[in-house]
C-alpha positions as CSV (number, residue, x, y, z in Angstrom):
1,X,-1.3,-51.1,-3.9
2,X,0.9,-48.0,-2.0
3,X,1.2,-48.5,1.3
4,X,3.2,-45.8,3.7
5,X,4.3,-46.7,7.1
6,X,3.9,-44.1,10.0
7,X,6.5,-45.2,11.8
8,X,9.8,-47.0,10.3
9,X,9.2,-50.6,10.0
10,X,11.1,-53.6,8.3
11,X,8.5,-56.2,6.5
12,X,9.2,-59.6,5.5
13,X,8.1,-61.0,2.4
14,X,7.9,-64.4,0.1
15,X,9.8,-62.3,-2.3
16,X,12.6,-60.8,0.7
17,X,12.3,-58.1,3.2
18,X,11.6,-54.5,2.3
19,X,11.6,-51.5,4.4
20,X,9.0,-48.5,5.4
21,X,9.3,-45.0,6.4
22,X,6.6,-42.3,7.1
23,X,6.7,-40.5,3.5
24,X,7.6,-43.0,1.1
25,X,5.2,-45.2,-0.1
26,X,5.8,-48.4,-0.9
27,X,4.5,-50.8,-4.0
28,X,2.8,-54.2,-3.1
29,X,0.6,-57.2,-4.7
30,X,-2.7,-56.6,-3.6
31,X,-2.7,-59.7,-1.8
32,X,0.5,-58.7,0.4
33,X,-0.4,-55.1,1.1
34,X,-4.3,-56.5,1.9
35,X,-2.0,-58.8,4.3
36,X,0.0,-56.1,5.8
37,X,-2.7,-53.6,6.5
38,X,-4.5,-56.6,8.7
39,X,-1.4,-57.2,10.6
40,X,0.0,-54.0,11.3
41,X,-3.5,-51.8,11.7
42,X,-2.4,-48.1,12.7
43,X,1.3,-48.8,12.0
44,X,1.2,-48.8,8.3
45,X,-2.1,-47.5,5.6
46,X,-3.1,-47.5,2.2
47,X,-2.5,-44.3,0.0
48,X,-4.6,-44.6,-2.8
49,X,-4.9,-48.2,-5.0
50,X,-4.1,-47.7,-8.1
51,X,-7.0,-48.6,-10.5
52,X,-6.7,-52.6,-11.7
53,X,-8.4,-51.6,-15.4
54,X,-8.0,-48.6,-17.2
55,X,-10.1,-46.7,-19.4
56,X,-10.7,-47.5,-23.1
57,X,-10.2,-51.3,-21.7
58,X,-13.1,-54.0,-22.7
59,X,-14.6,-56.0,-19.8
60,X,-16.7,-59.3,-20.0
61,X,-19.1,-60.0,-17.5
62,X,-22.2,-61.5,-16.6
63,X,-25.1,-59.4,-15.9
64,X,-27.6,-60.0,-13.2
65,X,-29.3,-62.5,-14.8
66,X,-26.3,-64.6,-15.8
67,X,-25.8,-63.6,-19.7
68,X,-22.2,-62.5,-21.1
69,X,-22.2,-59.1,-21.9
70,X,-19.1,-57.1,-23.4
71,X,-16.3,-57.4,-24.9
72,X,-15.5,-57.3,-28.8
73,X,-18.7,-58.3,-29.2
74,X,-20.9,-56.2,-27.5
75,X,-18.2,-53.2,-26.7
76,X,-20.7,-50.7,-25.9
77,X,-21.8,-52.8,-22.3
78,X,-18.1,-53.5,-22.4
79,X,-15.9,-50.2,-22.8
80,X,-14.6,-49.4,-19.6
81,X,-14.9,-45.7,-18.9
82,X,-13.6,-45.3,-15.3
83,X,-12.5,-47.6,-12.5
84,X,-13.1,-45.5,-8.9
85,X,-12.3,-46.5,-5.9
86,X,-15.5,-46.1,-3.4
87,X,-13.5,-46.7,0.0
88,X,-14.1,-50.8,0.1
89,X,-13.9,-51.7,-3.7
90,X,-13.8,-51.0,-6.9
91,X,-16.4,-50.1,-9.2
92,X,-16.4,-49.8,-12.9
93,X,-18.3,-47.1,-14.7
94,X,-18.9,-48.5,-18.4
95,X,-19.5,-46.0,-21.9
96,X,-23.2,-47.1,-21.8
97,X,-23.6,-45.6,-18.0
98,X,-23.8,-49.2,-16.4
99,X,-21.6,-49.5,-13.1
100,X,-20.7,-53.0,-11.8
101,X,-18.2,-54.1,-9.3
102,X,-15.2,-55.0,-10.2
103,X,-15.5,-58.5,-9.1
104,X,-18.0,-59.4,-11.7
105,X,-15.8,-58.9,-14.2
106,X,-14.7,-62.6,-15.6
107,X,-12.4,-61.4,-19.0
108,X,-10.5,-58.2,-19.7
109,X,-9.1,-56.8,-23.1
110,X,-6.5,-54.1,-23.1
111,X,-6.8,-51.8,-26.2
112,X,-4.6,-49.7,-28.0
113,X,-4.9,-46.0,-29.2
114,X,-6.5,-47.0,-32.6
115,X,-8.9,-49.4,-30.4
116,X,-7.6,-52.8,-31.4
117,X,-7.3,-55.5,-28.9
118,X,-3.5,-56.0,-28.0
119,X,-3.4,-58.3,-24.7
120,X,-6.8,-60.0,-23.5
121,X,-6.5,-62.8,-20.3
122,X,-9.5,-64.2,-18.0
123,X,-9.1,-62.6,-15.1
124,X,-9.1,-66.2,-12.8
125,X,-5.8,-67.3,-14.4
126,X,-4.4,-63.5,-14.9
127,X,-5.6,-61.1,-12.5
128,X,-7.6,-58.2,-13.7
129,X,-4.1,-56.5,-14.7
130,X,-3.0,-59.5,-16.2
131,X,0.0,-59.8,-14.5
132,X,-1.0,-63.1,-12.1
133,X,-3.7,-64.8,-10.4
134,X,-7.0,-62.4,-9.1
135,X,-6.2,-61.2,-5.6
């Protein structure tokens, strides 16, 4: 998540302290910028998230009536075709037209340019980038 500062501010983190100024936005986890935004409202504001899935990528999920649908398996329901950001969440636009939100997405495969699977994770152990825990 970016996050810019309008006014210069110093932030302490788990991971040290890091410092904003109006104009240079700044990288966070989701979980610390989400913190940051509550605890400075009007000092400091999101620029734009950066999508947490990419196109091309497959997405397992259950539907409303609790099946699994996607993945290798099913990659039509489970092609990922754009993630948008509607102004409170994300929502995922799939090949077959379906949109779901992003938080109904349990497994996530990251593809290659020839479509082969090279990285897939659950998203409760991994994060929906794979890089840590869902935030």
């Amino acid at each position: 998540m970016l996050i810019e500062a309008s006014i210069p501010l110093r932030v302490r983190l788990r991971s040290g302290e890091v410092r904003l100024r109006p104009g240079h936005p700044v990288r966070f986890h989701d979980a610390d910028g989400r913190k940051l935004l509550a605890r400075a409202p009007g000092k400091v504001h999101c620029v734009m998230p950066e999508p947490p899935l990419q196109s091309g990528w497959l997405v397992a999920y259950r539907d409303a009536q609790g099946r699994l649908r996607g993945g290798c398996d099913e990659r039509e329901a489970g092609t990922v075709a754009v993630c948008e950001w509607n102004g409170t969440g994300w929502m995922i636009q799939l090949t077959n037209g379906d949109t779901l939100p992003l938080r109904r997405i349990i497994s996530v495969g990251k593809m290659d340019v020839d479509g082969y699977v090279i990285a897939a994770w659950t998203v409760r152990a991994h994060g929906f980038d794979g890089e840590g825990p869902a935030r």
